[in-house]
C-alpha positions as a printed Julia matrix, in Angstrom:
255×3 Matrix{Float64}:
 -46.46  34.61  -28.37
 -47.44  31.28  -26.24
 -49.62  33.95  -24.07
 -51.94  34.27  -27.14
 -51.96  31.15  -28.11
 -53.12  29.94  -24.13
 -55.77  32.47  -24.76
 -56.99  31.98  -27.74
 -57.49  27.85  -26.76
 -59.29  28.81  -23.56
 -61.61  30.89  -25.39
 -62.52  28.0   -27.49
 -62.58  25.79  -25.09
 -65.21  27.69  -23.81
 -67.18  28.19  -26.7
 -66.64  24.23  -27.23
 -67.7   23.54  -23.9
 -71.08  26.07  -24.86
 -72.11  24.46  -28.17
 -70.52  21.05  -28.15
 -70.12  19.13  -31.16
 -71.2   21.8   -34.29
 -73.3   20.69  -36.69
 -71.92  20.51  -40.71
 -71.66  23.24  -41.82
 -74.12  24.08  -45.25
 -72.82  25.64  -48.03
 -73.71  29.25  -48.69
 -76.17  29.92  -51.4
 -74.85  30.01  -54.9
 -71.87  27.68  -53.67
 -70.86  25.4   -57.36
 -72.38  22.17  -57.0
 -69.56  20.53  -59.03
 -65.97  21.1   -60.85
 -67.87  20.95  -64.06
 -70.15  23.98  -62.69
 -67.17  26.04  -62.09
 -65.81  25.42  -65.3
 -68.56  26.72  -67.02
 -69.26  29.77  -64.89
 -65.59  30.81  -65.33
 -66.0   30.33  -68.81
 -69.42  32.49  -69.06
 -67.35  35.46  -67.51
 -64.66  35.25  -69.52
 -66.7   34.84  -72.7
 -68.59  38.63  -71.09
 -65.14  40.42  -70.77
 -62.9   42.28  -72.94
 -59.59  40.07  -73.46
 -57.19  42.28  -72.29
 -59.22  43.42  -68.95
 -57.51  42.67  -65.92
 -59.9   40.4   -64.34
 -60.32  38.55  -67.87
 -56.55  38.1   -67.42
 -56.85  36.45  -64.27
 -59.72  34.52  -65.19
 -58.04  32.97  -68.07
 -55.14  31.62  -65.74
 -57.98  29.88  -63.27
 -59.83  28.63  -65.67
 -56.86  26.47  -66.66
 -56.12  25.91  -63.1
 -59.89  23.97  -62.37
 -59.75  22.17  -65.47
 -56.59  20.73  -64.5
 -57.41  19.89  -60.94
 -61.07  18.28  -62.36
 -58.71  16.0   -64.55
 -57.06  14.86  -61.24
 -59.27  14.72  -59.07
 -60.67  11.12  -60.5
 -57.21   9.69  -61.66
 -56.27   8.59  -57.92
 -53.7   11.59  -57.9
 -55.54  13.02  -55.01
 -55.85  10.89  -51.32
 -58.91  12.84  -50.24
 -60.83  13.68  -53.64
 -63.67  14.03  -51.82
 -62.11  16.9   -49.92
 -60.21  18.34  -52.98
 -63.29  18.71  -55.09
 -65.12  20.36  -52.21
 -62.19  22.65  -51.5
 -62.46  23.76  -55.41
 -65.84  24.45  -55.14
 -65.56  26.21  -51.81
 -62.56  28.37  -53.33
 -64.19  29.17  -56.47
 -67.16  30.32  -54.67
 -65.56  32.76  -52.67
 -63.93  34.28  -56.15
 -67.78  33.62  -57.78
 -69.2   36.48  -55.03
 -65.96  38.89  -55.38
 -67.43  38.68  -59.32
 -70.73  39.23  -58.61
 -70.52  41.67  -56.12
 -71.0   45.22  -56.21
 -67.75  46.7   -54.53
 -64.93  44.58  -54.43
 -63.75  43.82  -50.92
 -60.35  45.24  -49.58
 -57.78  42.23  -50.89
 -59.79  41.83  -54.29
 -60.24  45.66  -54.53
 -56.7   46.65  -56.73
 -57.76  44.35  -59.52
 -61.42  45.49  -60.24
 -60.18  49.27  -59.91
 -57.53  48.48  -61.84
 -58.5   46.44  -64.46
 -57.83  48.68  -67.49
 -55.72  51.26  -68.51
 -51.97  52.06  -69.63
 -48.96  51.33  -68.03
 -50.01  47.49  -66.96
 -49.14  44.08  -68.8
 -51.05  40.98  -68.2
 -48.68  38.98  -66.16
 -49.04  41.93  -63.16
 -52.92  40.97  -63.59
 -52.74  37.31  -63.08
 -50.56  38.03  -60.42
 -52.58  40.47  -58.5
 -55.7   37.75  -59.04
 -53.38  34.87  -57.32
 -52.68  37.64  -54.66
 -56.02  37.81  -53.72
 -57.32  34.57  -54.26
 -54.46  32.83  -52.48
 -53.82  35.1   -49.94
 -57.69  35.96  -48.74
 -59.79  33.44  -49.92
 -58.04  30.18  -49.5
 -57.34  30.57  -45.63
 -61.18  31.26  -46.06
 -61.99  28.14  -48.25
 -60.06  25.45  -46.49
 -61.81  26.09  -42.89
 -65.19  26.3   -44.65
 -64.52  22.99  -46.82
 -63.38  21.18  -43.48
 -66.51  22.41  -41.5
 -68.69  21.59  -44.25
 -67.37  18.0   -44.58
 -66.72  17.76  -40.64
 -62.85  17.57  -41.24
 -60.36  19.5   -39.39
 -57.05  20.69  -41.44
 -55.24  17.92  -39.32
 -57.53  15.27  -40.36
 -56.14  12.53  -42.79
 -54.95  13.7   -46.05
 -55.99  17.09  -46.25
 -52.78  18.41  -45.73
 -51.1   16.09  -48.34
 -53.49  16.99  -50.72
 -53.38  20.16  -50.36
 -49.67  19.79  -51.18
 -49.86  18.1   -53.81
 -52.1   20.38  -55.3
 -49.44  23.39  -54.89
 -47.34  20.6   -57.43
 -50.17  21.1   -60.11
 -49.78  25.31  -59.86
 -46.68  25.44  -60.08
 -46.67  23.74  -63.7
 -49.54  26.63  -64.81
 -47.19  29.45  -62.79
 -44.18  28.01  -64.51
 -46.01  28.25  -67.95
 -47.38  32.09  -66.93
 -43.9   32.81  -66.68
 -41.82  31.13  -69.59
 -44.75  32.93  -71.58
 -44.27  36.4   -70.09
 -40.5   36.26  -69.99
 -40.34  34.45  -73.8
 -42.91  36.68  -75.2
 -44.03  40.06  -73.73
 -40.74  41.33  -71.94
 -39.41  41.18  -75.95
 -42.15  42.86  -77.17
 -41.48  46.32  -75.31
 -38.66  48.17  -74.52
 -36.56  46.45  -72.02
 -35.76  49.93  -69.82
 -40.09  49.28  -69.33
 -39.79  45.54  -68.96
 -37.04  45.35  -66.28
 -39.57  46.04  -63.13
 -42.34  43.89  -64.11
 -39.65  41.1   -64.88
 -38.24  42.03  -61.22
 -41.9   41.37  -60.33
 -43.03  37.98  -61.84
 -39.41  36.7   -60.59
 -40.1   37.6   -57.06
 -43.29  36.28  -56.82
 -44.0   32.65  -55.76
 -47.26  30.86  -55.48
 -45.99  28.29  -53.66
 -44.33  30.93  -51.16
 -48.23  32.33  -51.3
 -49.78  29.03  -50.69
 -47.22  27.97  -47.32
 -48.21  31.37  -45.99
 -52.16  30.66  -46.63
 -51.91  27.38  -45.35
 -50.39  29.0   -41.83
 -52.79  31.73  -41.9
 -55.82  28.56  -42.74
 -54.75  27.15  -39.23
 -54.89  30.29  -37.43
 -58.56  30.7   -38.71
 -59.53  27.63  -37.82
 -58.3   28.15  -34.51
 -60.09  31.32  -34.46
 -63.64  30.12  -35.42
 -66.43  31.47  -32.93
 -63.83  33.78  -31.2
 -64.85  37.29  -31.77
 -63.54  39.64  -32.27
 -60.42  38.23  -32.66
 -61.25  36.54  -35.39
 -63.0   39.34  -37.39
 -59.43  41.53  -36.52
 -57.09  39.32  -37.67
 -59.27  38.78  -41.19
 -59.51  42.49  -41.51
 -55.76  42.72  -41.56
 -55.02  40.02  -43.52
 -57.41  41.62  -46.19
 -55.78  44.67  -45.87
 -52.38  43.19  -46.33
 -53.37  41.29  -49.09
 -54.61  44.66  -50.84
 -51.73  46.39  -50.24
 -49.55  43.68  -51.87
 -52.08  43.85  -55.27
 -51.79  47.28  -55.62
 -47.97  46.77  -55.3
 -47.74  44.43  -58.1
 -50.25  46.7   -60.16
 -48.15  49.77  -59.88
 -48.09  51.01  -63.75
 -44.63  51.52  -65.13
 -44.12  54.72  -66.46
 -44.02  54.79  -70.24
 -45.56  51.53  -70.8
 -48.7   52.1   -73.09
């Protein structure tokens, strides 16, 4: 598809050539102002919710996620910290507002109207919360991190870091699994068990995270062109919700 790639870099050449050098981006209102801050907000809304809602679920996973990156992110694991603590705050942000808000948008949409009832074990929630979050908002986070700090994804160590941050999620997915597969799949019958298992096996973050990284470049190349831009997010989201409500499908029986 060279033919849309030619057109898409004429179009911002243009709009380059319009607005020269952009300013930093600021931060949207209600952005964390540090790891610490998103630590205790997650924390606050999993304190409000029910432990075996859907979003709680989820929520429980991340939380463990942040706190292990803010360990890192001083102990010279990181090359960039400066863009890796950003990048958390950024990305937490964006999950912050799906929270808050008062309709879920399209990729986050299968976990909020799903988040209770029968037929649905906990794994399929964290899952469907990595969906989204992956999938959506971190395409979303990295441009908005690199515009706010007046990086590009190609600058120096952004890329690196955010590899070795995929190293760090895979321990917690690892751990999500061995407990799923060690604890709940032996709890219920195993006729109920096998799809979900099917599931959680099939299922890689770091599969999710190459793919959001791609789709991260795309946007950035895609900044200020409308409305290609605003299509190719509107599918994406789309996508994304179809995949959560694919690993939420209930399994018949299950209570």
């Amino acid at each position: 598809m060279s033919w849309l790639s030619d057109l898409v870099a004429r179009m911002r050449s243009r709009v380059r050539t319009r607005l020269g050098r952009p300013p930093l981006e600021t931060p949207p209102r209600g952005q964390p102002t540090s790891i610490d801050d998103v630590v205790a907000q997650l924390t606050a809304i999993g304190q409000g919710l029910p432990p075996a809602d859907g979003v709680a679920e989820f929520n429980r996973m991340y939380l463990q996620v942040t706190e292990l990156v803010r360990d890192q992110v001083g102990g010279g694991y990181f090359v960039t910290p400066a863009f890796v603590t950003r990048l958390d705050l950024v990305f937490a942000g964006i999950y912050l507002d799906a929270v808050a808000a008062t309709a879920p948008g399209t990729a986050w949409a299968p976990l909020f109207e799903c988040r209770s009832g029968p037929g649905r074990l906990s794994i399929q929630y964290a899952l469907a919360g990595m969906n989204a979050h992956i999938n959506h908002d971190l395409p979303i986070a990295v441009g908005r991190t690199c515009r706010q700090l007046g990086l590009t994804p190609d600058s120096p160590g952004v890329a690196v870091d955010y590899a070795r941050i995929n190293g760090l999620l895979a321990t917690v997915e690892q751990q999500v699994r061995e407990s799923f597969l060690a604890g709940t799949a032996l709890d219920v019958d195993k006729g109920y068990a096998a799809p979900v298992v099917n599931l959680v096996c099939n299922w890689s973050i770091t599969a999710a995270r190459d793919a959001a990284w791609t789709n991260a470049k795309v946007l950035w190349e895609l900044h200020g062109v409308e409305p290609l831009r605003g299509d190719f997010l509107a599918t994406l989201s789309a996508g994304v919700g179809l995949a959560g409500r694919c690993l939420l499908a209930p399994v018949a029986g299950l209570p």
